[in-house]
TORDRENMI-994388 format. One record per residue (C-alpha): residue number from 0; residue in three letters; x, y, z. Coordinates in pm, 1 decimal. Example, Ala and Ser with C-alpha at 12.3 -4.5 7.8 and 13.67 -1.06 7.14 Angstrom:
% residues 2
PT    i   aa         u         v         w
PT    0  Ala    1230.0    -450.0     780.0
PT    1  Ser    1367.0    -106.0     714.0
//
This chain:
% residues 325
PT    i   aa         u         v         w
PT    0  Unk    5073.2    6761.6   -3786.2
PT    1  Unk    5098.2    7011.0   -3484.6
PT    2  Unk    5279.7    6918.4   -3166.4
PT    3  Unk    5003.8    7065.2   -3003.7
PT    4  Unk    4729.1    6771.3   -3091.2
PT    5  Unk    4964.8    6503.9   -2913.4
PT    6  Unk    4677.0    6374.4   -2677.4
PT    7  Unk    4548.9    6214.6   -3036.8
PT    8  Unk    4427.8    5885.7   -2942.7
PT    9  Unk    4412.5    5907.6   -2585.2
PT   10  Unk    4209.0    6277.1   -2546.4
PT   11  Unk    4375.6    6371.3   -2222.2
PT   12  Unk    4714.1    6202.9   -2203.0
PT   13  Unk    5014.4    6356.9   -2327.5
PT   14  Unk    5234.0    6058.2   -2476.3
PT   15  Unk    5521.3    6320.0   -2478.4
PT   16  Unk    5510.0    6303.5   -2080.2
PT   17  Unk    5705.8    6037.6   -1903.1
PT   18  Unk    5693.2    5940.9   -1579.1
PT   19  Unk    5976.9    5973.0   -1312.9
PT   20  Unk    6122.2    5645.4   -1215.9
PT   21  Unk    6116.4    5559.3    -861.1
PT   22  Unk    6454.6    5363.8    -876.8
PT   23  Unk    6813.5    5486.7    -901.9
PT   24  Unk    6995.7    5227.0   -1034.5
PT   25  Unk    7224.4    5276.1   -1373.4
PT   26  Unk    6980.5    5088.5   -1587.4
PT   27  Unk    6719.3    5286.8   -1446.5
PT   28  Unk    6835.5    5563.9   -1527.4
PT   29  Unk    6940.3    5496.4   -1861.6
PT   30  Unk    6614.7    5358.9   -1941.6
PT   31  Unk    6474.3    5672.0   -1793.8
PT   32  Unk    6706.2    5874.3   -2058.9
PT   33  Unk    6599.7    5675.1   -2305.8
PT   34  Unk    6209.9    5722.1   -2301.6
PT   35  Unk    6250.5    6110.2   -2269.7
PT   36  Unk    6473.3    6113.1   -2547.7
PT   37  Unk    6186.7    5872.1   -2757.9
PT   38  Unk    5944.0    6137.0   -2601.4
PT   39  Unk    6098.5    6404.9   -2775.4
PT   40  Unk    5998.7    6295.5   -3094.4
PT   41  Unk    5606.5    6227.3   -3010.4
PT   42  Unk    5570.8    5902.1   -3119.7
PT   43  Unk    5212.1    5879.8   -3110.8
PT   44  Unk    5180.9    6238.4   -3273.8
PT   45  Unk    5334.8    6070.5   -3604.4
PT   46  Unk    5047.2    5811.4   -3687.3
PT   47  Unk    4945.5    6067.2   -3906.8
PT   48  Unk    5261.8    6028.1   -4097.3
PT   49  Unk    5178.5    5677.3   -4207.3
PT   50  Unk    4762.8    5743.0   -4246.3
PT   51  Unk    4880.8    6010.4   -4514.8
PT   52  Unk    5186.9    5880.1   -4661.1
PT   53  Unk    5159.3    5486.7   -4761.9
PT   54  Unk    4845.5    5561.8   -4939.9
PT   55  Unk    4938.6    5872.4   -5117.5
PT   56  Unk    5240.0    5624.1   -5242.0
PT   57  Unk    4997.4    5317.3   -5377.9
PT   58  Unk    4804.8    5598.3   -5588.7
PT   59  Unk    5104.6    5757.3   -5758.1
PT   60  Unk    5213.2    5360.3   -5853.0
PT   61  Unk    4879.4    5206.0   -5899.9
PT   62  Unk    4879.1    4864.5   -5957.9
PT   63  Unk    5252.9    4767.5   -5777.9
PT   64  Unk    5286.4    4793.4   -5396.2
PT   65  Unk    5680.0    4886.1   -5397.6
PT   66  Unk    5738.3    4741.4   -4994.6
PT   67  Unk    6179.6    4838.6   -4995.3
PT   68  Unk    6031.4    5234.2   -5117.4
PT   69  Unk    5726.4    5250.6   -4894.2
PT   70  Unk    5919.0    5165.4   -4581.6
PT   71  Unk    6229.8    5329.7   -4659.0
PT   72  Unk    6017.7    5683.6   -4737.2
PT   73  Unk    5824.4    5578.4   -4411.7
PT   74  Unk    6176.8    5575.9   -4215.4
PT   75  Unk    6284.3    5894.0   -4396.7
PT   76  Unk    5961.4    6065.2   -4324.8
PT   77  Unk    5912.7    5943.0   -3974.3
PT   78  Unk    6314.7    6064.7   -3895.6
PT   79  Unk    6193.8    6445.6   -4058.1
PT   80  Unk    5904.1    6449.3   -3831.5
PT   81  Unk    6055.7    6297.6   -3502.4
PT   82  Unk    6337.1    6600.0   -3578.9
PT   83  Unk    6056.2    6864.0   -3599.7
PT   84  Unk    5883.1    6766.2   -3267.2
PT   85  Unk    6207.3    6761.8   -3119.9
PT   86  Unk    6254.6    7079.6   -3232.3
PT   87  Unk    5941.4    7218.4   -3136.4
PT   88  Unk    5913.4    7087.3   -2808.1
PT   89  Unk    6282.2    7327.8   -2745.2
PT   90  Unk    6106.7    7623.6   -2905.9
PT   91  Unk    5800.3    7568.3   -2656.2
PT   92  Unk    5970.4    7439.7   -2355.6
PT   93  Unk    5840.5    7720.5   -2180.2
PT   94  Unk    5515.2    7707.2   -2225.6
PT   95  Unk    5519.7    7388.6   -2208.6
PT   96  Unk    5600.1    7377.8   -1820.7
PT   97  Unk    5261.1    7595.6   -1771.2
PT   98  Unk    5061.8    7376.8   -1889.5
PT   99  Unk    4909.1    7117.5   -1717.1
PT  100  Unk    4857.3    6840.2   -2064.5
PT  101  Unk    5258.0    6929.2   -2121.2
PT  102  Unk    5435.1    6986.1   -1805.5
PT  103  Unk    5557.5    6655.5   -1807.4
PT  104  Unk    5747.0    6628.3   -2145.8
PT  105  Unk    6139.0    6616.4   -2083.8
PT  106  Unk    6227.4    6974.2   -2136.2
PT  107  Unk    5945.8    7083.8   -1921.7
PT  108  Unk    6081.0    6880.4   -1613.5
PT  109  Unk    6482.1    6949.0   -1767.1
PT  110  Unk    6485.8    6532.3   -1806.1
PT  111  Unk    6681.5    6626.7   -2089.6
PT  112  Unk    6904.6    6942.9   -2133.3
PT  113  Unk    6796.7    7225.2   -2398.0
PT  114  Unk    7130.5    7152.4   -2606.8
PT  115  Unk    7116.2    6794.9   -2587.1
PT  116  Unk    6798.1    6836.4   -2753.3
PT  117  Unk    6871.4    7064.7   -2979.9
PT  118  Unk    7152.4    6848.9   -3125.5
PT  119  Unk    6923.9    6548.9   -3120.3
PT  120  Unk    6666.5    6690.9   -3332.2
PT  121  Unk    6928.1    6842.6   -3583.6
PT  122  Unk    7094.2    6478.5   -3610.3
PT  123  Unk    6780.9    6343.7   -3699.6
PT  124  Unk    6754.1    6606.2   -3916.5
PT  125  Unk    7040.9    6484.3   -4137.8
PT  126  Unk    6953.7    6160.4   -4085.2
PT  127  Unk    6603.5    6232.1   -4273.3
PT  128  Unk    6750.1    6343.7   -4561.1
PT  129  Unk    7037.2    6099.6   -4615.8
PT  130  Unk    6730.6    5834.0   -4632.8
PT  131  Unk    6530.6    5980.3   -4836.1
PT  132  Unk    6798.6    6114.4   -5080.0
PT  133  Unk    6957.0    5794.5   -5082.3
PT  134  Unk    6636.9    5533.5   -5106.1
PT  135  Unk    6402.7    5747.2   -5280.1
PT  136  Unk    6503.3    6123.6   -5432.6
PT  137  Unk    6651.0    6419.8   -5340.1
PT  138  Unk    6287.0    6619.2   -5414.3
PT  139  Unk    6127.9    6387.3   -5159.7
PT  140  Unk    6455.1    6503.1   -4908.2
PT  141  Unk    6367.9    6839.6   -4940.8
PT  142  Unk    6029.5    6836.8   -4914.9
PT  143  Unk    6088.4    6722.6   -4569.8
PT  144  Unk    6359.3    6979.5   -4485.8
PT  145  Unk    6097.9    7226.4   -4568.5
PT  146  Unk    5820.6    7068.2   -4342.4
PT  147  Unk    6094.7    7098.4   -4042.2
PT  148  Unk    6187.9    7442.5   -4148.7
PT  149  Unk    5814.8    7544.2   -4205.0
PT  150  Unk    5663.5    7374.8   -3860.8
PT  151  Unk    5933.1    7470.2   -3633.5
PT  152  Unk    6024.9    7832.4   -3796.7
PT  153  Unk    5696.0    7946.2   -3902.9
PT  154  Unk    5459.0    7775.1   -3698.0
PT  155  Unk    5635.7    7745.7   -3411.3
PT  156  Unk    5858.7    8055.1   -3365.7
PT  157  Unk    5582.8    8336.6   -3517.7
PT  158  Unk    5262.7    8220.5   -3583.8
PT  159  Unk    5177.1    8005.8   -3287.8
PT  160  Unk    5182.0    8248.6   -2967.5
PT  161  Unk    5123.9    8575.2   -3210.4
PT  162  Unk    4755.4    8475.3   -3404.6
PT  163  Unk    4432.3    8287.6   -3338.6
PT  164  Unk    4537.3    8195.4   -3714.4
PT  165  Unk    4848.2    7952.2   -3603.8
PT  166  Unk    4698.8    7663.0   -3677.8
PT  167  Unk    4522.1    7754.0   -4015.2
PT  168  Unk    4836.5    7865.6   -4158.4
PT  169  Unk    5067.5    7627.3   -3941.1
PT  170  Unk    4893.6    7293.1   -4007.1
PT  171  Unk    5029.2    7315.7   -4354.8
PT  172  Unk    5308.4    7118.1   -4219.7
PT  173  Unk    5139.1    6833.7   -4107.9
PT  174  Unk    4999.1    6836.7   -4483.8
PT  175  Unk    5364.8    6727.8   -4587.8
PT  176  Unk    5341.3    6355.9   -4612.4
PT  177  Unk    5115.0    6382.0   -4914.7
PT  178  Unk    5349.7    6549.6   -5119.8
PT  179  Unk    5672.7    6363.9   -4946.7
PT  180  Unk    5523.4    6051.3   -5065.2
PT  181  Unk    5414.1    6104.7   -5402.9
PT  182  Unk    5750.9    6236.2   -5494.5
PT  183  Unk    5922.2    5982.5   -5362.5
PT  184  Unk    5740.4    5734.6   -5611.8
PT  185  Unk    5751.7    5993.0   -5913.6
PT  186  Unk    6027.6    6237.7   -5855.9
PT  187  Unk    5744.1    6487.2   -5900.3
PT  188  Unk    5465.5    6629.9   -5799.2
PT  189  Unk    5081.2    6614.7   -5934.6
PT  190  Unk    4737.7    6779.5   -5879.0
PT  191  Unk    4673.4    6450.3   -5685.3
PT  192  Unk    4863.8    6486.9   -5395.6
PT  193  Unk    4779.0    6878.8   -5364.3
PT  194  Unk    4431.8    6755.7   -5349.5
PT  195  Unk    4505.0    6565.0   -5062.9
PT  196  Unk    4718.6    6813.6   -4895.6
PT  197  Unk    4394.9    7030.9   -4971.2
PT  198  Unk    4195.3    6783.5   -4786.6
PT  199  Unk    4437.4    6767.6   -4469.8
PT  200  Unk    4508.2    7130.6   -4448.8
PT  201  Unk    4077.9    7192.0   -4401.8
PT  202  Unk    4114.8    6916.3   -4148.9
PT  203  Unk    4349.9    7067.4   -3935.1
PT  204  Unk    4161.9    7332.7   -3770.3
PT  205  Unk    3845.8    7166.8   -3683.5
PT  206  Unk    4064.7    6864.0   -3533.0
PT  207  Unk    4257.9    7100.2   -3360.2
PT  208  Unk    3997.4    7339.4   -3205.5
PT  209  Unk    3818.6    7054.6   -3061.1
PT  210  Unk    4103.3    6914.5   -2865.0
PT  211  Unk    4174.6    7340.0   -2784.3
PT  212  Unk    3821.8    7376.3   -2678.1
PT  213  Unk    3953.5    7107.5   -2411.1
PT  214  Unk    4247.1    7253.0   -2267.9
PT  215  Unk    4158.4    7586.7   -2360.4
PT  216  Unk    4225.2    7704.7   -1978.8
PT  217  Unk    4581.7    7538.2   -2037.2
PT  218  Unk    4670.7    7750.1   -2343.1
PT  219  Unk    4541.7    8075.1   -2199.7
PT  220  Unk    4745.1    8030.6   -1924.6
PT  221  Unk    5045.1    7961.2   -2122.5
PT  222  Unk    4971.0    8316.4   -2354.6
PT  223  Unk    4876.9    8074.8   -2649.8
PT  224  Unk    4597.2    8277.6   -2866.6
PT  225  Unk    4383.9    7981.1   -2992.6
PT  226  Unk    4066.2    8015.8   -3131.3
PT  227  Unk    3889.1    7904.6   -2808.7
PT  228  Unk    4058.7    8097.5   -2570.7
PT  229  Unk    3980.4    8441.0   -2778.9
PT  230  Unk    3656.9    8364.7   -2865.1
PT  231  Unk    3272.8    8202.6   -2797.4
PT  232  Unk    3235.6    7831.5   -2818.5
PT  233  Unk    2942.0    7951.2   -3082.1
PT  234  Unk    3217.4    8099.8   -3274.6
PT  235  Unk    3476.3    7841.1   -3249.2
PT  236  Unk    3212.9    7523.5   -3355.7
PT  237  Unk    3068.1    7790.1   -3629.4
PT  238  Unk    3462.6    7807.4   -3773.5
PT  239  Unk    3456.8    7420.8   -3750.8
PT  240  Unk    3196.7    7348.8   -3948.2
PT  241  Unk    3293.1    7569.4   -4222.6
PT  242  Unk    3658.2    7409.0   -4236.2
PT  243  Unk    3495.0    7032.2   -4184.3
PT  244  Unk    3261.1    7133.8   -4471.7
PT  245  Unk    3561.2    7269.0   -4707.9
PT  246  Unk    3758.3    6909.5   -4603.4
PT  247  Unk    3426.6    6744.1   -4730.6
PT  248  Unk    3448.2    6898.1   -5072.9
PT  249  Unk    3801.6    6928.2   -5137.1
PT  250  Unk    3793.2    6527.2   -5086.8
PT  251  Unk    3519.0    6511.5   -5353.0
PT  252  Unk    3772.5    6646.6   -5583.3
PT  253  Unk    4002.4    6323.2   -5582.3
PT  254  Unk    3678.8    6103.1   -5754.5
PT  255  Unk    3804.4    6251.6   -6049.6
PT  256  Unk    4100.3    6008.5   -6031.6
PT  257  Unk    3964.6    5719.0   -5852.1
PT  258  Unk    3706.3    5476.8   -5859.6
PT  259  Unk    3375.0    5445.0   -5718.9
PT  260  Unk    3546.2    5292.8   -5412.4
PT  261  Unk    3707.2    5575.3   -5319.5
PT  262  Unk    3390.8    5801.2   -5408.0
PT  263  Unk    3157.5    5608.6   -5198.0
PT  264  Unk    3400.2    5592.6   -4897.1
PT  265  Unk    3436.3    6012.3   -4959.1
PT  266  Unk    3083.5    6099.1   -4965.2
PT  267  Unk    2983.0    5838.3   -4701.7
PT  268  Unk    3250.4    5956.7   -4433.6
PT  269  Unk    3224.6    6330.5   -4522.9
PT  270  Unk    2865.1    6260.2   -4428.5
PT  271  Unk    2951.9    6105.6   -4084.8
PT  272  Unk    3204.6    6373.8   -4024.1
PT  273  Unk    2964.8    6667.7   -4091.3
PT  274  Unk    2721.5    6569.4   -3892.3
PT  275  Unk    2887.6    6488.4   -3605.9
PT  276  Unk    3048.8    6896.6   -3619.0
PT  277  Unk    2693.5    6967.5   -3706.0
PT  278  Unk    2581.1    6856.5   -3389.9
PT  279  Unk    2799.1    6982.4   -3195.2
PT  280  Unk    2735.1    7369.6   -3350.6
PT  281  Unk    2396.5    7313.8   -3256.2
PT  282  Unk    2476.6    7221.7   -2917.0
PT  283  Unk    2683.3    7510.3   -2879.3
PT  284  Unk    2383.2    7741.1   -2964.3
PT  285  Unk    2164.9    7620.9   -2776.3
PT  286  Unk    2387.3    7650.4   -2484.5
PT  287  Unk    2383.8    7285.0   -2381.4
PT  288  Unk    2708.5    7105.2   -2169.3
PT  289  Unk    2905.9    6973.8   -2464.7
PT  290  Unk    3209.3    6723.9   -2553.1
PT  291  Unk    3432.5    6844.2   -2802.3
PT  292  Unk    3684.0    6563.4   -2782.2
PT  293  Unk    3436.0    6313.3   -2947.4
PT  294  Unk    3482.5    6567.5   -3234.1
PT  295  Unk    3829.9    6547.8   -3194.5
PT  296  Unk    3884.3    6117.3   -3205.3
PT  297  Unk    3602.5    6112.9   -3497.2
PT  298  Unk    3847.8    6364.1   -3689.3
PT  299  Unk    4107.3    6087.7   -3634.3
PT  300  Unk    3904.6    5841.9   -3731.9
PT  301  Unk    3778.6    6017.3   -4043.4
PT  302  Unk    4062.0    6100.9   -4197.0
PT  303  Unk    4194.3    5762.7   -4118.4
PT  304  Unk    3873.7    5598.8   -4326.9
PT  305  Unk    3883.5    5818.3   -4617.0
PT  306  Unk    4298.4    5703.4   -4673.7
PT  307  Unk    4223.6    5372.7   -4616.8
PT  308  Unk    3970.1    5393.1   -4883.7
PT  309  Unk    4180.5    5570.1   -5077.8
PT  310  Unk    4463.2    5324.0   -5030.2
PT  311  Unk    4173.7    5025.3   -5069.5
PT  312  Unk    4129.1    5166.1   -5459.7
PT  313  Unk    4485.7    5264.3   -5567.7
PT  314  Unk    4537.8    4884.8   -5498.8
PT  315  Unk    4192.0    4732.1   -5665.2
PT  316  Unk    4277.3    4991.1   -5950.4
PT  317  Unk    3912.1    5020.5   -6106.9
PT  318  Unk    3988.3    5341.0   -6245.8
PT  319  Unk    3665.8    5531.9   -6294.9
PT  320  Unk    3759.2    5860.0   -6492.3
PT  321  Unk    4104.2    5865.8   -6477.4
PT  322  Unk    4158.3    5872.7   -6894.0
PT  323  Unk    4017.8    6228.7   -6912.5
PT  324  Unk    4319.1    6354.9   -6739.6
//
């Protein structure tokens, strides 16, 4: 999932930022070091690493709940993505100081040095793929290595200050965990877990425009080309809808291997999701004040509903057409 949607739960807090301490005492200060240091992996930026992951892993071993795997792949996976926000937050640490939702992560404010981080994220790096070679398989491993590579290389270095497209194209990484934990339970990958990648990567630009439509003033002044900094708000809502309506469908896709559980918790949430980007297009048109970051927590919270449903069936196991394929 993008760095740049770290406000997630709280709309306009960074959790990457950390406060100064007033005191200068040693444990002060090493307790100071130590939250920029957790800061540098965006904690609160990997809940999406456990929405997608744990029940990606119950449907590719339906009917057993494997708890050594699940939290061993969840360590493994969280290490890769703590590494890649790491990582990213070096690559950005000048934009970062301009603005005002990131000026105070630890680079921005030099609470940590560049190289410091740097080998940080690169240790945690390793440390990802030892775990997840070691507990689950060494496809799982680099599956991760090639979310880091993709998110910081890709995304980060030439897609994100270069195209109104960075987060299209770059939120493929934060599509990862579907196919990390599938393979971690099969040693392979199916047309399951592509669905749900599928699902994720429509997903990512509506959640991520709303939150831009926010701080849009922040990313123009850092030089950041997203969508609603380059274009109308008509425009931007009008590209959200489409994308919310092609995360609808590709969801719709999974029934095929589910049960009616997971079907009814699909079409009812894609329904609740829709509308809500529905309304705000119209609202948009009609030129009235509007809130994107509703948008923006009800993309949290509908993607968090339709894996918990998911989740919810792989464990019931009331397969519904799964012998056809």
């Amino acid at each position: 999932m993008s760095g740049d949607v770290s406000a997630a739960s709280r709309g306009t807090h960074d959790p990457s930022a950390v406060a100064e301490p007033s005191e200068t005492s040693l444990p002060s200060r090493v307790k100071a070091v130590f939250l920029a240091y957790v800061a540098l992996t965006k904690p609160r930026v990997i809940e999406l690493l456990l929405v997608a992951t744990i029940p990606v892993m119950l449907l590719a071993d339906r009917g057993h709940v494997d708890i050594a795997l699940i939290a061993f792949t969840l360590i493994g996976g969280w290490l890769g993505a703590a590494s890649a926000n790491t990582l990213n937050m070096v690559a950005d640490a000048d934009i970062d100081q301009k603005m005002k939702r990131t000026a105070r992560r630890p680079l921005a404010r030099h609470a940590v040095s560049t190289r410091s981080a740097l080998i940080f994220g690169i240790v945690l790096w390793v440390a990802s793929f030892a775990v997840l070679w070691w507990a689950a398989n060494l496809l799982s491993a680099l599956l991760v290595s090639a979310t880091i590579i993709f998110y910081v290389g890709v995304y980060t270095l030439i897609l994100k200050r270069r195209t109104w497209q960075n987060v299209v194209w770059g939120g493929a990484a934060g599509c990862m965990p579907t196919l990390v934990g599938w393979a971690a339970v099969t040693g392979s990958i199916s047309w399951q877990p592509i669905v749900l990648f599928g699902v994720i990567f429509f997903w990512t630009p509506p959640h991520t425009w709303a939150l831009a439509m926010r701080y849009k003033e922040d990313y123009r002044a850092a030089g950041v080309p997203m969508l609603p900094v380059i274009a109308s708000d008509e425009r931007v809502t009008r590209q959200m809808l489409y994308y919310t309506w092609a995360t609808v469908l590709c969801s719709f896709i999974l029934i095929a291997g589910t049960s009616w559980i997971y079907a009814a918790v699909a079409v009812l949430s894609g329904i609740w999701f829709t509308d809500r980007v529905r309304k705000l297009y119209r609202e948009t048109r009609a030129g009235a004040e509007v809130a994107p970051l509703k948008v923006f927590l009800q993309s949290n919270e509908y993607l968090a509903i339709l894996f918990c449903g998911l989740a919810i069936d792989a464990v019931v196991n009331l397969p519904l057409i799964t012998s056809y394929f």
